[in-house]
C-alpha positions in Angstrom: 122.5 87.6 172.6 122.5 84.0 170.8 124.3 83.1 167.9 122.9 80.4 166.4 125.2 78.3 164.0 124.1 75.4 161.6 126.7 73.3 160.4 127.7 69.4 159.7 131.0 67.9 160.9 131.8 66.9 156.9 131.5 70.5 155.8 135.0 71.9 155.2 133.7 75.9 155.3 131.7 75.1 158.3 135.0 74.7 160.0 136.7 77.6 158.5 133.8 79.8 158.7 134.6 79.0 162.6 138.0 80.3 162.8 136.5 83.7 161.1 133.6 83.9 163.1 136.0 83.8 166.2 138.1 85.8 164.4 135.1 88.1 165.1 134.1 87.7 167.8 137.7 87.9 169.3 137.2 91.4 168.2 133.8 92.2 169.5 133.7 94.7 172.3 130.8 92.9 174.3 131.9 89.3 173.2 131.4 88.0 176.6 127.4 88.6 176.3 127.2 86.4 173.0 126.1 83.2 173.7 126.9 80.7 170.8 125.0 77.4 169.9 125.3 74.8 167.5 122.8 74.0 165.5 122.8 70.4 163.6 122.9 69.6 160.0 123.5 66.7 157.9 124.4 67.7 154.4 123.8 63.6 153.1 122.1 61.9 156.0 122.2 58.9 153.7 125.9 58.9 154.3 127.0 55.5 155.0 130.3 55.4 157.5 132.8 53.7 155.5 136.8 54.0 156.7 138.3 52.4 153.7 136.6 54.9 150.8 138.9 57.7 149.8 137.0 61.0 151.0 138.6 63.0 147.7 136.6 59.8 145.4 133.6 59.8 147.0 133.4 63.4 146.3 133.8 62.7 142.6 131.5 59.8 143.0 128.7 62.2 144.4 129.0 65.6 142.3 129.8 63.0 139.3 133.2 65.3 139.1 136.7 63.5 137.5 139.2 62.5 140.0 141.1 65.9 138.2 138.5 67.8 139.1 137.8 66.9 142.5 141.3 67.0 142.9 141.4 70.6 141.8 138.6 71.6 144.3 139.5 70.2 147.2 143.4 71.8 146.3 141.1 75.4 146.4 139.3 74.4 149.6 143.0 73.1 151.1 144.5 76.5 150.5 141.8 78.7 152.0 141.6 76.7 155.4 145.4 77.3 155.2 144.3 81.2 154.9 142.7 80.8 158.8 146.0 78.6 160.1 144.1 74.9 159.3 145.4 72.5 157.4 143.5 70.4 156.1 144.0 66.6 155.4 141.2 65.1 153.0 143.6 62.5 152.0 143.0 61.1 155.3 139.5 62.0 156.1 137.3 59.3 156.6 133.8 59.0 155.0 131.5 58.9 157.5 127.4 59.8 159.0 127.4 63.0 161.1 124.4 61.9 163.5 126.2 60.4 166.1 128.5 63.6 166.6 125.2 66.1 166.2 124.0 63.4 169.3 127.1 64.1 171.0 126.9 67.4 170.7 123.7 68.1 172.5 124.8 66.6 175.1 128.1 68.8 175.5 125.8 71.7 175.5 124.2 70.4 178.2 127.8 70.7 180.4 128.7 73.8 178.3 131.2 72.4 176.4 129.4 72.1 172.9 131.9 74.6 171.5 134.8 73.2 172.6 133.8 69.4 171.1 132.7 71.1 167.8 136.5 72.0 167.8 137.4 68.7 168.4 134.9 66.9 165.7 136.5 69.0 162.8 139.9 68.6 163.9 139.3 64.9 164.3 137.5 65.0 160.5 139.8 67.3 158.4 142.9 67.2 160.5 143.8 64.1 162.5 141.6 61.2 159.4 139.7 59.8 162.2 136.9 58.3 161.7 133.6 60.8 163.1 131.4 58.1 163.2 133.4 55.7 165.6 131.7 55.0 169.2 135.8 54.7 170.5 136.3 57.8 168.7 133.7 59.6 170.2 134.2 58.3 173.4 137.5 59.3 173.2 137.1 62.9 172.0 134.3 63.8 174.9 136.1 62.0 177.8 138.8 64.4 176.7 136.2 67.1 177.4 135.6 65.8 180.7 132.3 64.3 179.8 131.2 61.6 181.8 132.2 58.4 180.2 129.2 56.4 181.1 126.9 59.1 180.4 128.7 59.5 176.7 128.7 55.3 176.0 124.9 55.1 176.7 124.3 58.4 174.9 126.1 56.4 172.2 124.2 53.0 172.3 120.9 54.7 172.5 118.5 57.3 170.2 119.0 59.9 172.6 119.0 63.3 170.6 117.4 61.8 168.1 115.0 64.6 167.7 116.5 67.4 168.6 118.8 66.9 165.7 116.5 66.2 163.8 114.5 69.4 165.5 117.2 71.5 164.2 117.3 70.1 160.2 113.6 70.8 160.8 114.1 74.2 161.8 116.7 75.2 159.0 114.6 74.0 156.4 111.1 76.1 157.7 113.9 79.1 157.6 115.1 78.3 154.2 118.4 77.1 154.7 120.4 74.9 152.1 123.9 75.8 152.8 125.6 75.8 155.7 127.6 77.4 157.6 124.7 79.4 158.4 124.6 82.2 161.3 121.9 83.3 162.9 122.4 86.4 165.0 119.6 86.8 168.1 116.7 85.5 165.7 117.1 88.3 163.3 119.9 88.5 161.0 121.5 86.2 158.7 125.1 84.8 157.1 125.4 82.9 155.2 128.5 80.9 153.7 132.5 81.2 155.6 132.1 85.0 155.0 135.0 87.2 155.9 136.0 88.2 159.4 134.5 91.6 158.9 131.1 90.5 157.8 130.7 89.0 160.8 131.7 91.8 162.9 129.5 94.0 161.0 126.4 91.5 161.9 127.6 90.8 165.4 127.5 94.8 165.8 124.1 95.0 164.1 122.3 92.4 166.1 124.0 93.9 169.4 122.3 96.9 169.1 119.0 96.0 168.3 119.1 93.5 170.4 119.5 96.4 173.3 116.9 98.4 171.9 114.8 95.6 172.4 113.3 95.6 169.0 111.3 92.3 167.7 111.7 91.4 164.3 109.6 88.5 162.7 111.5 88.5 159.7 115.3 87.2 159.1 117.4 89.4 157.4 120.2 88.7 155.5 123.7 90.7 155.9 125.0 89.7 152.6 123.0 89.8 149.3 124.2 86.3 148.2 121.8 84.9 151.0 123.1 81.2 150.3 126.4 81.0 147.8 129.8 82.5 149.2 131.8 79.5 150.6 129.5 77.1 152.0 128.5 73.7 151.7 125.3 72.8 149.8 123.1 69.9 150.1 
């Protein structure tokens, strides 16, 4: 069964709607037949990589918040990653365009490693300050995969997986997504937001057994009633 996830590097509940989804899944009797894909997602594709802006003032700057304010929320967002064992360093994190790293990605779920570099992208981000958008960086993080390095620097210096990100925005918009995370269980049921551990179990047991009783849904249905609020990251 697939488990489709739509997320963006920059998106601090798309990495601690990870650690509860796993939480999940850690937890789900037939884990080992759910097969988990990463979806891309660029909350601001008009981002514009730039190590020496502050990451809490460019927030401000965008929602058109006071430095108090953004303060404040990213103080919130700090303390529930810390509920799922992250900590979270914004202070460090470095403004930067997501595309190259969705690029990257397709190309580590080519060598089945996609999960494992979306694990190194958001510690890299939130974690470690390092700049997402670097080709070193990159280099760097899928070498450490065991990615081919020459394959990676001309993945890099070139448009391939150009479209299929942009496949996958496509495909989240025609379903109506404008938050992510956003979960998508075997084509049928939805989750939206960095729900709780036992939302996801709930879904992951729901989809499982349709999916044996081979049933075909055309329509997505959502788990939770607040289809697009509860922690997530909004365009």
């Amino acid at each position: 069964m697939n488990v489709e996830i739509w997320s963006d590097v920059m998106c601090p509940f798309c990495y601690i709607g990870k650690r509860k989804f796993e939480k999940a899944l850690a937890q789900f009797p037939n884990k080992d037949k759910v097969n988990v894909i990463w979806k891309s997602f660029q909350l601001d594709p008009t981002t514009i990589t730039d190590p020496t802006l502050n990451t809490i003032d460019n927030l401000a700057q965008k929602k058109g918040w006071s430095k108090e304010q953004a303060d404040q929320t990213i103080a919130h967002v700090t303390g529930i990653a810390k509920q799922v064992g992250l900590d979270f360093h914004f202070e460090k994190a470095v403004v930067a365009n997501s595309l190259d790293a969705h690029r990257l990605s397709h190309l580590a779920k080519k060598y089945g490693k996609q999960n494992e570099l979306e694990e190194k992208l958001f510690s890299a981000y939130f974690i470690e300050g390092k700049n997402t958008a670097d080709f070193n960086t990159l280099l760097q993080i899928a070498t450490e995969l065991g990615l081919d390095k020459t394959e990676v620097s001309a993945l890099l210096k070139s448009n391939t997986y150009n479209n299929e990100v942009y496949h996958d925005i496509k495909q989240a918009q025609q379903i109506g997504v404008n938050s992510v995370p956003f979960f998508l269980l075997d084509n049928k049921y939805a989750v939206s937001g960095a729900q709780e551990s036992d939302t996801f179990l709930g879904a992951l047991t729901k989809a499982y057994e349709e999916h044996l009783l081979k049933n075909n849904f055309e329509t997505v249905t959502s788990i939770n009633n607040d289809f697009y609020g509860k922690d997530g990251c909004e365009l």
